[in-house]
C-alpha positions as CSV (number, residue, x, y, z in Angstrom):
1,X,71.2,90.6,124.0
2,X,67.9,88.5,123.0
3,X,68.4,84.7,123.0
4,X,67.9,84.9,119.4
5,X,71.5,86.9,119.4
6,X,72.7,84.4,121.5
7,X,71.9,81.8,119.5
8,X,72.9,83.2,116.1
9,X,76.6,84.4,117.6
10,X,77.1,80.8,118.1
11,X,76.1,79.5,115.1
12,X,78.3,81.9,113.7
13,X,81.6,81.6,115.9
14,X,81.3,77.9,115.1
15,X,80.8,78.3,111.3
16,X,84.2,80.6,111.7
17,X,85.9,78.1,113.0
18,X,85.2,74.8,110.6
19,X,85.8,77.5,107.6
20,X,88.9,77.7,109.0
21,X,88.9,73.5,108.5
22,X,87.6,74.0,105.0
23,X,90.6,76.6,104.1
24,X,92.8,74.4,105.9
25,X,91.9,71.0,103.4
26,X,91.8,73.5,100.4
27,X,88.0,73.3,99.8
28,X,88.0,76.7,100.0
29,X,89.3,79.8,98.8
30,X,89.4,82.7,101.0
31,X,89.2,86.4,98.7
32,X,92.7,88.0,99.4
33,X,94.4,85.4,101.1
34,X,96.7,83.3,99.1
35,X,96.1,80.1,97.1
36,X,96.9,77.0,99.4
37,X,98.7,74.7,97.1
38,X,98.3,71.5,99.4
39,X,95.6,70.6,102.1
40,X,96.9,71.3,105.5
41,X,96.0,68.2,107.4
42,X,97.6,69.1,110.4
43,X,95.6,72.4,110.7
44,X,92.4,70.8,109.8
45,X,92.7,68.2,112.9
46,X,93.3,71.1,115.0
47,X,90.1,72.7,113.7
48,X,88.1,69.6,114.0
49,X,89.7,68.5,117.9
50,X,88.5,72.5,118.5
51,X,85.1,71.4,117.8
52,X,84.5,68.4,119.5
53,X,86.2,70.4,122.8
54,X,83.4,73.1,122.1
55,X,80.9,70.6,121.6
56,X,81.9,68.5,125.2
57,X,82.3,71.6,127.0
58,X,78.7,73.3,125.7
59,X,77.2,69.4,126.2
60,X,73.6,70.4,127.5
61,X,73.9,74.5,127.4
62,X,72.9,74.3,123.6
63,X,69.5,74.4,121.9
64,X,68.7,71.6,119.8
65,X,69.7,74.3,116.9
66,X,72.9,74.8,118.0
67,X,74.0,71.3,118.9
68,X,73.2,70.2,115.1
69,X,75.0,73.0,113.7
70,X,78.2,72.2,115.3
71,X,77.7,68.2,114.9
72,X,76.9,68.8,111.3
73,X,80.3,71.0,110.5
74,X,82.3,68.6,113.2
75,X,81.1,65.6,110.4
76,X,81.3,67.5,107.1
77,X,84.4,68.2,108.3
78,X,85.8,64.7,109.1
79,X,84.2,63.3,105.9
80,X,86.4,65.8,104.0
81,X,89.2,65.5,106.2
82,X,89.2,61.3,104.5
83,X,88.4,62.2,101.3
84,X,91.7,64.7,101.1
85,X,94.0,62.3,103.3
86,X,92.8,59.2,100.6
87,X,93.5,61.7,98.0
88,X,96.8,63.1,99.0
89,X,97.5,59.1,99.6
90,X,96.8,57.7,96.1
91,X,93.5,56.0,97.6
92,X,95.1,54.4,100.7
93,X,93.2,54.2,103.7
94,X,96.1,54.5,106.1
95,X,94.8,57.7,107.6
96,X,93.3,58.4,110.6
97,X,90.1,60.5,111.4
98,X,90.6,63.0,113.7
């Protein structure tokens, strides 16, 4: 396996799992798998804690590439993890980011 393989198997396994965060908050649908009626929160703060472990424990063994791609689906995530919980709230900001 090159290191562009590498590379691109990690961008990938961490786009897997913050689509799993995005399914999880209801931004999107998956083909096949049923509707999600309300925004998992709980799920979603799972996802996003998986991250940030992936992204402490790969601290310094990722290129520059790979170290943006996760810190740019750990914050999309968070920012849509607010903008659900202030939903689901009425526009409360009692939540907390995970």
């Amino acid at each position: 396996m090159t290191e562009t393989d590498t590379t691109t198997d990690f961008r990938l396994f961490a786009q897997k799992l913050a689509l799993q965060g995005f399914y999880a908050l209801g931004i999107l649908e998956v083909p096949g798998a049923p509707k999600q009626e309300d925004p998992n929160l709980a799920a979603a703060t799972m996802v996003i804690g998986d991250l940030m472990l992936l992204r402490d424990k790969t601290e310094g063994n990722l290129t520059d590439g790979e170290s943006m791609t996760l810190d740019k689906f750990i914050s999309d995530l968070q920012f849509q993890f607010l903008e659900v919980s202030k939903a689901q709230e009425g526009g409360t900001e009692e939540s907390e980011t995970p």
